[in-house]
BALOBA-1460 file (C-alpha; in Angstrom, 3 decimals):
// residues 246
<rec num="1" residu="x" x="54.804" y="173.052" z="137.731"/>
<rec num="2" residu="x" x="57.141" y="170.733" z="139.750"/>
<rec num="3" residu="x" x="59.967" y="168.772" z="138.113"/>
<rec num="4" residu="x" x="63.056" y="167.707" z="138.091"/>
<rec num="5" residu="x" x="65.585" y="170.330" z="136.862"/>
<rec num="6" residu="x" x="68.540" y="169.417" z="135.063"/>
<rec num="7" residu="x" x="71.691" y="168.845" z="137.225"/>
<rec num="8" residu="x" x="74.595" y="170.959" z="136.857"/>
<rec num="9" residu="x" x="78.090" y="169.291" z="137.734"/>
<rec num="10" residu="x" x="80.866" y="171.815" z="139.449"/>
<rec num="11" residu="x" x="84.316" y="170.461" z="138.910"/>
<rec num="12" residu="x" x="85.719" y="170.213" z="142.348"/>
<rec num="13" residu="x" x="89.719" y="169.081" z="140.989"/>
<rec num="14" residu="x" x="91.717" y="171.309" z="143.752"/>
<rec num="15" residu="x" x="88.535" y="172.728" z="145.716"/>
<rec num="16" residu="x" x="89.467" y="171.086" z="148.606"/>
<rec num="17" residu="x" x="86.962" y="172.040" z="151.152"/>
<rec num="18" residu="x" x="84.519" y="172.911" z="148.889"/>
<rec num="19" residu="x" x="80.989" y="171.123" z="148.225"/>
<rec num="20" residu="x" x="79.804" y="170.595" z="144.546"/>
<rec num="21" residu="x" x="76.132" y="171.098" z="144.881"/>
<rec num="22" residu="x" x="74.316" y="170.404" z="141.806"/>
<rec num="23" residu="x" x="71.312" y="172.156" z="140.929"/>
<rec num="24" residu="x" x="68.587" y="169.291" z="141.281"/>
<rec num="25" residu="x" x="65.094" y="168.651" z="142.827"/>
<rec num="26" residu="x" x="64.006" y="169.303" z="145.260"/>
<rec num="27" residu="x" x="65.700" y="172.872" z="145.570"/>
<rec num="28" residu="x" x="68.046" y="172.625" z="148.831"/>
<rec num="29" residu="x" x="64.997" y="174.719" z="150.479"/>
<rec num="30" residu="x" x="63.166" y="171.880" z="150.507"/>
<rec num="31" residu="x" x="63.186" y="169.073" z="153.436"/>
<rec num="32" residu="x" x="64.799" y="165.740" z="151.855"/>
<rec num="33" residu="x" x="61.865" y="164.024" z="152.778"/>
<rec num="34" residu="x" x="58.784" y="166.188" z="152.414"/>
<rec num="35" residu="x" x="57.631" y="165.945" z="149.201"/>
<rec num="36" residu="x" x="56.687" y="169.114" z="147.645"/>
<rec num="37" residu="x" x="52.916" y="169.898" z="145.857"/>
<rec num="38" residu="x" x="52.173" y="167.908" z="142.906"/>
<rec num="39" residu="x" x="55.033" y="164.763" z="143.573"/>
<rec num="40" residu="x" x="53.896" y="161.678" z="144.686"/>
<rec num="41" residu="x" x="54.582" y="160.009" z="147.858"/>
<rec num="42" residu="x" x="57.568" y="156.932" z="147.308"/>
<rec num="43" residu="x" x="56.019" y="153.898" z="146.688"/>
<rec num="44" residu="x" x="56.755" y="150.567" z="146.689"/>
<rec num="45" residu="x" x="56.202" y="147.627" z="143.688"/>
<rec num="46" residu="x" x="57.963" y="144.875" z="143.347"/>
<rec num="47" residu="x" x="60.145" y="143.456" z="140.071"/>
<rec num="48" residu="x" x="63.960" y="143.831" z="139.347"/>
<rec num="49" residu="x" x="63.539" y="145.474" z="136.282"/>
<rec num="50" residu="x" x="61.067" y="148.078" z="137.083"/>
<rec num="51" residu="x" x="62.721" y="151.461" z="136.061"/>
<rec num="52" residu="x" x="59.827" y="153.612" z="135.586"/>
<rec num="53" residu="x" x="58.491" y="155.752" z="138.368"/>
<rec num="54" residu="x" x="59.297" y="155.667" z="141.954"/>
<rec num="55" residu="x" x="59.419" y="152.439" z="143.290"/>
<rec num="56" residu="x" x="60.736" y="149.856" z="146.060"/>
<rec num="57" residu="x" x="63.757" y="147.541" z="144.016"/>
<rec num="58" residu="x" x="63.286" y="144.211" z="145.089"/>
<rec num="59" residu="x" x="63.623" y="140.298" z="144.441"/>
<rec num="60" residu="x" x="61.508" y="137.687" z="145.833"/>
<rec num="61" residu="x" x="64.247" y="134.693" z="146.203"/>
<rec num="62" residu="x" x="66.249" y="136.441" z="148.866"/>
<rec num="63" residu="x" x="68.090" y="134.877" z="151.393"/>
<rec num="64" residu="x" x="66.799" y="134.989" z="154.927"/>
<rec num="65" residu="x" x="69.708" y="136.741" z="156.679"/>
<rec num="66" residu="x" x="69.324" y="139.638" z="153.878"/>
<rec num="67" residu="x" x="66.415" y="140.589" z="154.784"/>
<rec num="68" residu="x" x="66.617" y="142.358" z="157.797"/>
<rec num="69" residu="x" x="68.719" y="145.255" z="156.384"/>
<rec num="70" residu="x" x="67.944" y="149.026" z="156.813"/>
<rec num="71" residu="x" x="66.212" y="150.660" z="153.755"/>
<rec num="72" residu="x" x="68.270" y="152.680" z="151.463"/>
<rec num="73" residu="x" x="66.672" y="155.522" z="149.586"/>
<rec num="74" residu="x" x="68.025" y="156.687" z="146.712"/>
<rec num="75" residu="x" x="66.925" y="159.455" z="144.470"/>
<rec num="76" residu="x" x="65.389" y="158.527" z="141.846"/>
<rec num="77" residu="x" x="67.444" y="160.647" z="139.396"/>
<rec num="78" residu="x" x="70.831" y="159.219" z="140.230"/>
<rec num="79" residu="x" x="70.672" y="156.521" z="137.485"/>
<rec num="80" residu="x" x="69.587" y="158.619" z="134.540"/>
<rec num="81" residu="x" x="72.335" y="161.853" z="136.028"/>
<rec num="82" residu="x" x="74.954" y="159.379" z="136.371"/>
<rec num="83" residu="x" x="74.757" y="157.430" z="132.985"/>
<rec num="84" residu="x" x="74.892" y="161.024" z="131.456"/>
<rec num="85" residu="x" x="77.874" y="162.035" z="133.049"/>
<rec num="86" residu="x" x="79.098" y="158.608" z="131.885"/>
<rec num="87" residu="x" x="77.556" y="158.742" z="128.101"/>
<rec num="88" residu="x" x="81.164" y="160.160" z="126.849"/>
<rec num="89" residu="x" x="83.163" y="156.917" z="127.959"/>
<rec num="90" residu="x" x="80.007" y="154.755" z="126.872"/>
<rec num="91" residu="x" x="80.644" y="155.950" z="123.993"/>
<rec num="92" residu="x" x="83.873" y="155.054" z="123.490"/>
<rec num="93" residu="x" x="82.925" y="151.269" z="124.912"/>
<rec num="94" residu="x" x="84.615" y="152.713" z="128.642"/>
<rec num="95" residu="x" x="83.816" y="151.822" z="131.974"/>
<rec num="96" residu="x" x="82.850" y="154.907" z="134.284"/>
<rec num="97" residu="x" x="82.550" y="154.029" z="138.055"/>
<rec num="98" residu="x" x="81.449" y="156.655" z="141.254"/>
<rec num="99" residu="x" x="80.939" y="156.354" z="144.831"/>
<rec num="100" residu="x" x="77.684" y="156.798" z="146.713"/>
<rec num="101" residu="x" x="77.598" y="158.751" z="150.123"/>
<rec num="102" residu="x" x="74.547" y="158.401" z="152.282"/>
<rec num="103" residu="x" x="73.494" y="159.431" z="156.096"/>
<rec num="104" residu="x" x="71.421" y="157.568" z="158.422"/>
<rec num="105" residu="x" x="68.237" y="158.906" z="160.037"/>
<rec num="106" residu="x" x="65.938" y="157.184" z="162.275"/>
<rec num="107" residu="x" x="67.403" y="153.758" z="160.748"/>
<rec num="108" residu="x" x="66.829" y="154.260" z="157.002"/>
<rec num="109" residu="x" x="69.936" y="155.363" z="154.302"/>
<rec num="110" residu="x" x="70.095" y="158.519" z="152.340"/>
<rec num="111" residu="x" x="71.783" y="158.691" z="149.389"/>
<rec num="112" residu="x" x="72.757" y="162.314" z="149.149"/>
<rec num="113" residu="x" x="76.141" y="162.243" z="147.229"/>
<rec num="114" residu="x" x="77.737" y="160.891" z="143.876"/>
<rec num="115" residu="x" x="81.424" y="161.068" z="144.061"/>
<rec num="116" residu="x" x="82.897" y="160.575" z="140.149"/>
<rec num="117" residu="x" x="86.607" y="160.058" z="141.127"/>
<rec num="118" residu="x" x="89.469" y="160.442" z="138.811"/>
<rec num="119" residu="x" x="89.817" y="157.169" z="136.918"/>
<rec num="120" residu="x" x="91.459" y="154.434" z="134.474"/>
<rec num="121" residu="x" x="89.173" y="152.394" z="132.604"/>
<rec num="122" residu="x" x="88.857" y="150.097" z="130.087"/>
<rec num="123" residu="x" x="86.109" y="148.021" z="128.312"/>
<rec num="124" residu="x" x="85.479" y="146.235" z="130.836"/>
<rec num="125" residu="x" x="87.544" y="147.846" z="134.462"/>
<rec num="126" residu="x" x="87.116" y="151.242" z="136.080"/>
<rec num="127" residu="x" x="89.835" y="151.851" z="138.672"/>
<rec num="128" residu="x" x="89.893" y="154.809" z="140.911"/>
<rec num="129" residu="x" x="93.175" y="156.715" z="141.143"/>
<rec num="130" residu="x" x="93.928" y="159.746" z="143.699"/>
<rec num="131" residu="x" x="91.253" y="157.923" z="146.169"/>
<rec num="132" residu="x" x="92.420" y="160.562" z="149.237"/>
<rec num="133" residu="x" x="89.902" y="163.147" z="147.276"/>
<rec num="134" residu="x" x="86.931" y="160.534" z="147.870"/>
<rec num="135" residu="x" x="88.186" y="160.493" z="151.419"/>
<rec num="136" residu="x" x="88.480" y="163.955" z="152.037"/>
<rec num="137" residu="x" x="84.507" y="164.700" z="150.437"/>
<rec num="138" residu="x" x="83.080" y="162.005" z="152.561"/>
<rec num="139" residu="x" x="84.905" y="163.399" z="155.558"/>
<rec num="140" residu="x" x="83.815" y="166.793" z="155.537"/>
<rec num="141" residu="x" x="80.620" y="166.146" z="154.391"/>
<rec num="142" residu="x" x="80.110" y="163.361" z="157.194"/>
<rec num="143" residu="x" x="79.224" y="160.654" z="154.670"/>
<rec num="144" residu="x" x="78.661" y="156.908" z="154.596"/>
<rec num="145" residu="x" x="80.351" y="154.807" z="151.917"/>
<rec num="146" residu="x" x="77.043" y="153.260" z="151.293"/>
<rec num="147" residu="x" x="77.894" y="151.504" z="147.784"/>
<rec num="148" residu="x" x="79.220" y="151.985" z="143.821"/>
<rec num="149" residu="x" x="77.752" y="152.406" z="140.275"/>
<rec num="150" residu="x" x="79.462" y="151.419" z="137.589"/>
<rec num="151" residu="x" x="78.496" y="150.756" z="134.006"/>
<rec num="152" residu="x" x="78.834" y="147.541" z="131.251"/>
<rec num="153" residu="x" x="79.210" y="149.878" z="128.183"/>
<rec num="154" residu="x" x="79.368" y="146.779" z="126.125"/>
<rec num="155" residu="x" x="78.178" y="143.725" z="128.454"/>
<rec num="156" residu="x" x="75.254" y="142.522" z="130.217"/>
<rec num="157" residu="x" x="73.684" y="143.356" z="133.327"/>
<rec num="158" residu="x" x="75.818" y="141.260" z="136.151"/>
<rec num="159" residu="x" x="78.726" y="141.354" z="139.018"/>
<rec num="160" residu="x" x="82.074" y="139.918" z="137.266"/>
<rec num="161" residu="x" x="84.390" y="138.280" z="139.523"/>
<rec num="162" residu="x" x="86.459" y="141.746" z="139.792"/>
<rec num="163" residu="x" x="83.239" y="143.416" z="140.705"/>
<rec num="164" residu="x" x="82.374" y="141.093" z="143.776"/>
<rec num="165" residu="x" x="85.785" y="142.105" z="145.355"/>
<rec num="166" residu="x" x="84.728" y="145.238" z="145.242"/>
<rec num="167" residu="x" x="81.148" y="144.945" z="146.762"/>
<rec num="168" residu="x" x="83.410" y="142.778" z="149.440"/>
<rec num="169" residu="x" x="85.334" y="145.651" z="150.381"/>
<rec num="170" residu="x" x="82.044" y="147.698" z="150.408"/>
<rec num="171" residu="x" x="79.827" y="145.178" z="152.349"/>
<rec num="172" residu="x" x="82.504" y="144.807" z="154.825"/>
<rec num="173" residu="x" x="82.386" y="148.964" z="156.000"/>
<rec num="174" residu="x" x="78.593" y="148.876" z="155.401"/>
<rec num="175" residu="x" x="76.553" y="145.339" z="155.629"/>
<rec num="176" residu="x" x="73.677" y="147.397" z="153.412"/>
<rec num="177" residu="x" x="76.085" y="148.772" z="150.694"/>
<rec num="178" residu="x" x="75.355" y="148.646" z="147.359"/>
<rec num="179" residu="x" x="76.869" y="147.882" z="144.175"/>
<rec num="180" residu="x" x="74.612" y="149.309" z="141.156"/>
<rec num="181" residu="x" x="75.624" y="148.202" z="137.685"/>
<rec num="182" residu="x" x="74.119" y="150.154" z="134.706"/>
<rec num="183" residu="x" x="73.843" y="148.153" z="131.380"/>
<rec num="184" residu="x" x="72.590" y="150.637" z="128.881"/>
<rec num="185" residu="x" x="73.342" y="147.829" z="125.649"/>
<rec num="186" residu="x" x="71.716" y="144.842" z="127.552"/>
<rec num="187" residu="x" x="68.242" y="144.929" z="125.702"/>
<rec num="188" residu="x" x="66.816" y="142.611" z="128.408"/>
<rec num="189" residu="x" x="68.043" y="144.309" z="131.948"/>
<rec num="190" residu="x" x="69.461" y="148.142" z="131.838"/>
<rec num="191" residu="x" x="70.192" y="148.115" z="135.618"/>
<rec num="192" residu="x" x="70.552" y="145.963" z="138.824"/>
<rec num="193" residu="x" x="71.378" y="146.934" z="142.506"/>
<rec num="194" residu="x" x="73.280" y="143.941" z="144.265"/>
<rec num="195" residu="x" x="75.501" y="142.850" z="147.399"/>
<rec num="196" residu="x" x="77.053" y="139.767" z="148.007"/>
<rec num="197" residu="x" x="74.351" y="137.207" z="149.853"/>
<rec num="198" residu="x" x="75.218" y="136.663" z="153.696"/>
<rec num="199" residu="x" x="76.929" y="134.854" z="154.966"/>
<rec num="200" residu="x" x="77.705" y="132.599" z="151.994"/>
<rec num="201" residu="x" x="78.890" y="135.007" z="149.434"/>
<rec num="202" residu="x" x="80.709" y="136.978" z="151.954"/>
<rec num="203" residu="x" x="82.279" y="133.999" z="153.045"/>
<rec num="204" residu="x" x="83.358" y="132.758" z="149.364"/>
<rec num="205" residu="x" x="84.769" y="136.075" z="148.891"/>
<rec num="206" residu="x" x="86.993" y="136.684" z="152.150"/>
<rec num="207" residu="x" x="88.473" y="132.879" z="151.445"/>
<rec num="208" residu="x" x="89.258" y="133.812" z="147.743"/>
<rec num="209" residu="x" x="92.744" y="134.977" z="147.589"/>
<rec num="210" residu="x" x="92.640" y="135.606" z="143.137"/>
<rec num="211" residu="x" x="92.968" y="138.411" z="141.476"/>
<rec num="212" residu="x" x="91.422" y="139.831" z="138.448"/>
<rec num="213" residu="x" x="88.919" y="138.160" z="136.397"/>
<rec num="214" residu="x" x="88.364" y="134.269" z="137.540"/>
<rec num="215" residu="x" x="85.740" y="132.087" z="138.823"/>
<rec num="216" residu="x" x="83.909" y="131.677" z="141.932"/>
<rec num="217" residu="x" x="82.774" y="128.427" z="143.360"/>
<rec num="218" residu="x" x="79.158" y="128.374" z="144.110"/>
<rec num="219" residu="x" x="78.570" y="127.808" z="148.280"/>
<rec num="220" residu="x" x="77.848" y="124.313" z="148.645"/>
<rec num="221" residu="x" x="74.258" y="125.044" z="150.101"/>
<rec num="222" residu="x" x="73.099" y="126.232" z="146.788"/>
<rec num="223" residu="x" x="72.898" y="130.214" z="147.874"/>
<rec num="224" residu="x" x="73.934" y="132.639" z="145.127"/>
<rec num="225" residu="x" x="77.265" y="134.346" z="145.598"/>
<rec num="226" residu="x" x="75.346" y="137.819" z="145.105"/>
<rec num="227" residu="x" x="71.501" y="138.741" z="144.631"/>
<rec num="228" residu="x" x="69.352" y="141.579" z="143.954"/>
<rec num="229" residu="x" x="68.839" y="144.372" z="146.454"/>
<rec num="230" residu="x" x="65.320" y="144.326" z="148.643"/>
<rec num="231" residu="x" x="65.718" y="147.283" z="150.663"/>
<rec num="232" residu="x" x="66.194" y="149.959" z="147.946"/>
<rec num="233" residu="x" x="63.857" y="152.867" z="147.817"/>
<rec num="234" residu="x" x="63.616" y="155.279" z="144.649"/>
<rec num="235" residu="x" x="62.745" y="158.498" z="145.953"/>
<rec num="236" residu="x" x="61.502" y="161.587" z="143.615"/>
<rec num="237" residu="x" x="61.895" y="163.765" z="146.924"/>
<rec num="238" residu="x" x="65.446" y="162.937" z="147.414"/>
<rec num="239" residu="x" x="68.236" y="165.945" z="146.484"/>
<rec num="240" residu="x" x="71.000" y="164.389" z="144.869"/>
<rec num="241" residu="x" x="74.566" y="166.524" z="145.200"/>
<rec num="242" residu="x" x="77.105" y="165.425" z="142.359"/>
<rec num="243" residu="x" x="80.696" y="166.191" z="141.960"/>
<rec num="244" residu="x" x="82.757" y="164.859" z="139.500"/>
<rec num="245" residu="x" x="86.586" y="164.915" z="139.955"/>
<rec num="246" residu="x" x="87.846" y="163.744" z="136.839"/>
């Protein structure tokens, strides 16, 4: 019987040079995108907060100009894997943040990596220390800083002001990257997958000149600052390598 087997994480602190492959589904065997006996094809249904099954993530308000975008498909293990590998800070009401490294094939995104970094966090900040080891991974591994996940141990399911300068820095590399924020205590929304709208958010964002936590003046056309994803694709055929460097 086919299934997802449970990931193991190698701790890749010195191993420079050397991939963390976790054990996950499909085996490495198997073609990323030819889904093996008994697993369904992707497909796609709409609604923000639909988190069971494979599915296509998307919102129906979304500005024009985001809509044309490249899809990105992500496995759809990478949430559950990562809040597990984040479950000890949760529980201790602290932030855990990684980085998400994807390819690009005949125009679509693959998420194949989850870089955990070393870290300082708080209740509610994650910052990334020793940043040359993400470097280094996504070098040799010929990766695509595609996006973020972080967690809201305590909070609700949104982008603070901090968070937005980070998608900035993101969207700026990658105009499709991703910032994925997991909410496990929000009893109405668990998880969203945002960027900054275009061009007005980006635009608020490379004027604003604040740091830390402040607010953001709405663009005067009405457009949200950031919005939910429309071209992410939860894959069950998608192998997912982790390595955590903390």
């Amino acid at each position: 019987m086919f299934g997802f087997a449970k990931f193991h994480v190698l701790n890749c602190v010195g191993c420079w040079g050397v991939r963390a492959v976790t054990k996950s589904f499909p085996p490495p065997g198997i073609s990323f995108l030819q889904p093996p006996p008994g697993v369904p094809e992707v497909s796609r249904i709409t609604g923000a907060d639909a988190v069971d099954g494979p599915s296509h993530y998307s919102s129906s308000s979304q500005p024009e100009a985001s809509k044309h975008l490249k899809d990105i498909h992500v496995s759809a293990r990478l949430m559950e894997d990562f809040l597990d590998l984040a479950s000890d800070n949760t529980s201790k009401n602290l932030e855990t943040c990684g980085v998400l490294g994807a390819f690009l094939e005949s125009g679509t995104f693959y998420v194949t990596n989850l870089i955990i970094p070393k870290q300082e966090s708080t209740s509610n900040s994650c910052q990334t220390v020793n940043e040359v080891e993400i470097y280094s991974i996504q070098n040799e591994e010929s990766l695509l800083p595609i996006g973020w996940i972080h967690t809201h141990p305590s909070q609700s399911c949104f982008m603070s002001s901090v968070d937005l300068h980070t998608q900035y820095i993101y969207q700026v590399m990658v105009p499709e990257a991703v910032g994925i924020v997991m909410a496990p205590t929000d009893t109405s929304r668990k998880f969203g997958v945002f960027r900054l709208s275009e061009p007005d958010g980006m635009r608020v964002l490379k004027e604003c000149q604040e740091k830390g936590f402040h607010n953001h003046a709405e663009p005067a056309n009405g457009t949200p600052i950031y919005e939910d994803c429309s071209n992410i694709v939860f894959n069950p055929n998608l192998r997912l390598e982790i390595c955590d460097l903390r």
